[in-house]
N, C-alpha and C positions, 0 to 999 in steps of 0.2 A: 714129347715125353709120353709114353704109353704107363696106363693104370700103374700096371705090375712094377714099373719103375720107379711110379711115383711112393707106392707102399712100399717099393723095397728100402726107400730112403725114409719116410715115416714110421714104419715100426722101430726099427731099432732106435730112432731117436725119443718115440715116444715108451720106447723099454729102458732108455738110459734118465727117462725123466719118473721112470718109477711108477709110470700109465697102469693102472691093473686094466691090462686085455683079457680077451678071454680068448681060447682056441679057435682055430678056423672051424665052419659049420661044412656038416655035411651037405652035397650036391641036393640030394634028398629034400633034408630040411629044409634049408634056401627055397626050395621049389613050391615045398608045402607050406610054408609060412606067406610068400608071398600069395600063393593063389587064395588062400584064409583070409586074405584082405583084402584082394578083389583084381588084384594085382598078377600079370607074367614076371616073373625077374626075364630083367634082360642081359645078355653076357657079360656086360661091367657088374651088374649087382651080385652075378653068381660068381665075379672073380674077386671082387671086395669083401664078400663073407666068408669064401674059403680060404681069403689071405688071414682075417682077423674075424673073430665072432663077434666084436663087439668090443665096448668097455664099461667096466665097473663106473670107474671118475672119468672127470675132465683128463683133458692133456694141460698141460703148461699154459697153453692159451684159451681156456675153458672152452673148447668144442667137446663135444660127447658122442661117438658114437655108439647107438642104442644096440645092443643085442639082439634077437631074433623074437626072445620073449615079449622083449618090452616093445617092440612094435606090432606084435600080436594084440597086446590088452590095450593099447594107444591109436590105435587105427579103428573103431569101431565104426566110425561113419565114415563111406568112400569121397571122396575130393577128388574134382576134375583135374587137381595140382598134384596128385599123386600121394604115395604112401607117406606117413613120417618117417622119419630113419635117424635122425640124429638133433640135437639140440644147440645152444651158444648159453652161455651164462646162466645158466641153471634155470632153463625156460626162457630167457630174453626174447630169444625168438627160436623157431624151429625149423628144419628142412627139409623138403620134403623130394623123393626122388618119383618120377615118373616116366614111364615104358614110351620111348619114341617110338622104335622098331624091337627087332630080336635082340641086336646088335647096344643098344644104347640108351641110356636114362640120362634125361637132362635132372638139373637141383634148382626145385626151386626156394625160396624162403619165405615164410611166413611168421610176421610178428601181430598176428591174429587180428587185435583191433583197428588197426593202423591202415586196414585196407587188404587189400586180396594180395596173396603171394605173390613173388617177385621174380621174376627166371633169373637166377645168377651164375647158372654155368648151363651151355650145351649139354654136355655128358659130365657122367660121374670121371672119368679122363681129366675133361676142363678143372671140373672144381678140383682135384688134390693135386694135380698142377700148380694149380694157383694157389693151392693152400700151402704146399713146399716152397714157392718162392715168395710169393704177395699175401699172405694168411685174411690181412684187412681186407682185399678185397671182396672175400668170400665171406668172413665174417662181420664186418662191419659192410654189408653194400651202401649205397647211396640212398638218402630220404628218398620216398615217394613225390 
């Protein structure tokens, strides 16, 4: 299952669930927001914002993905683990995406206290993969 597949299956279901998205971001922005935080977007990151800008709420399963804004004012200090990008339970834990190559950002997770984040998907591919068919996996991973 390639990215684009996988959003083409989660938007609409998350538009049938009432999800306030916001519009896809321009190449531009993607670009300048990421390098703002110390960060390349890699071509999964710049296909995942131009698909969706973000969201207001949770989805159905309380994931959040953060807008462009709010990972501008959420990223002030840089992390070997990479940028925040999105949430689980209104803070439970957070995720954080990070530049392999050009081509690809693994996810990792962090529930701040509990220990140093946790690699849960190779690439931004991996994780909505497995967010479209196993959701727990990637939002609930395994204790440390």
């Amino acid at each position: 299952m390639t990215l684009t597949s996988s959003l083409d299956i989660l938007i609409p279901r998350w538009r049938s669930q009432g999800t306030d998205m916001l519009p896809p971001s321009t190449p531009s922005t993607v670009i300048e927001t990421f390098r703002r935080v110390g960060q390349e977007p890699s071509v999964e990151t710049m296909t995942l914002y131009q698909s969706l800008g973000g969201m207001r709420m949770m989805d159905n399963l309380l994931w959040r993905l953060w807008p462009l804004d709010e990972i501008e004012q959420l990223n002030q200090e840089p992390s070997e683990y990479g940028v925040l990008f999105s949430d689980f339970l209104i803070d439970s834990h957070v995720y954080r995406l990070r530049q392999v190559d050009h081509e690809v950002s693994d996810v990792w997770v962090d529930a701040f206290d509990l220990g140093p984040p946790m690699l849960v998907a190779p690439s931004l591919t991996d994780f909505f993969a497995t967010y479209c068919t196993r959701p727990s996996l990637v939002l609930d991973p395994p204790s440390r």
